[in-house]
VEXDREN-2710 file (C-alpha; in Angstrom, 1 decimal):
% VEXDREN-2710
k/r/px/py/pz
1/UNK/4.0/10.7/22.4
2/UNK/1.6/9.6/19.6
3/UNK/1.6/6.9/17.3
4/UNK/1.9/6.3/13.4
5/UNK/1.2/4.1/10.7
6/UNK/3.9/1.8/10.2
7/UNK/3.4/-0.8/6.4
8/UNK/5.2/-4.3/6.6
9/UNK/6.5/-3.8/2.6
10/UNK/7.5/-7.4/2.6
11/UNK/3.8/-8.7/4.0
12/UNK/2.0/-5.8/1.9
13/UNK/3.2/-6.8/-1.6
14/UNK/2.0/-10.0/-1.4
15/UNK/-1.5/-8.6/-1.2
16/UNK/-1.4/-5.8/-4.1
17/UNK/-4.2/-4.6/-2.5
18/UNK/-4.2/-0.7/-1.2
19/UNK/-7.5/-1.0/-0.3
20/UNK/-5.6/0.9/3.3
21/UNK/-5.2/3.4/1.1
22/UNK/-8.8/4.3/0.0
23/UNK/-10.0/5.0/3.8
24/UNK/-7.1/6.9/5.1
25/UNK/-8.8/10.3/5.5
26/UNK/-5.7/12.6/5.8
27/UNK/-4.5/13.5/2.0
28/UNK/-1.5/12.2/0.5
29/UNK/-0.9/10.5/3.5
30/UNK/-1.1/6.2/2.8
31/UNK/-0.5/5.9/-0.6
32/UNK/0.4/2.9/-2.9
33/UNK/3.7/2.3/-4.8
34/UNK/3.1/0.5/-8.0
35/UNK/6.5/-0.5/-8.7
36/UNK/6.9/-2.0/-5.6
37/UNK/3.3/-3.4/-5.0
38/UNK/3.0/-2.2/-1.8
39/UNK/1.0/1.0/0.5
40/UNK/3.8/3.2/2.2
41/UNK/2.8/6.5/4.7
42/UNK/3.9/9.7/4.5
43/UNK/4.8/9.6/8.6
44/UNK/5.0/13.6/8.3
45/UNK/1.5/13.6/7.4
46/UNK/-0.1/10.6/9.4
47/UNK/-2.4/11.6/12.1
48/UNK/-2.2/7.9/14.1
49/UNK/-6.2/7.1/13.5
50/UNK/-5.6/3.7/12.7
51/UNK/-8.3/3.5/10.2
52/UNK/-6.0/2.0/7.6
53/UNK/-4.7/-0.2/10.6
54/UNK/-8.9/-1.9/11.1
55/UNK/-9.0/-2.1/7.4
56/UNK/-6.1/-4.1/7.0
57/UNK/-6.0/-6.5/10.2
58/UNK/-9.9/-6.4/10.9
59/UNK/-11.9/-6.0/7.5
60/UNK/-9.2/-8.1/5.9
61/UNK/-6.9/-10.4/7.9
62/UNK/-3.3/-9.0/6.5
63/UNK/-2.1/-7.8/9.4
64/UNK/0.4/-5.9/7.6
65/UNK/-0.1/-2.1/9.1
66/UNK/0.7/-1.6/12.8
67/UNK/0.2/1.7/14.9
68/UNK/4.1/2.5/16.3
69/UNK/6.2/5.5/17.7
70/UNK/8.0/7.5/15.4
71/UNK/11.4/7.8/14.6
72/UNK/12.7/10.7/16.0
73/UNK/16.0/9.9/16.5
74/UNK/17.0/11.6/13.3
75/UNK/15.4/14.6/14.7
76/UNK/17.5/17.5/14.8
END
């Protein structure tokens, strides 16, 4: 199994920030809702490199992105 991009909405609107969204290097992929103040991923797109992940938690102590499984109980 693999592992994707998951966004705390909640913790990430605080922050206004989408600086995740300016590494992520797959396009269209982490993207930022300005309505709701907050970065959201595309999980059909997400490749689970965890860029935005260091950006957010390492470069700037949010913590609000976290590598997890998918979903795929909706899977048909």
């Amino acid at each position: 199994m693999y592992y994707i991009a998951k966004v705390d909405a909640d913790m990430c609107s605080e922050y206004k920030c989408n600086a995740c969204t300016l590494y992520c290097p797959e396009a269209n992929t982490l993207m930022f809702n300005e309505d709701k103040n907050t970065s959201w991923v595309d999980e059909d797109r997400c490749k689970g490199c965890a860029l935005c992940v260091y950006v957010c938690t390492d470069m700037l102590d949010r913590n609000c992105i976290t590598m997890e499984m998918p979903d795929t109980s909706a899977a048909v």
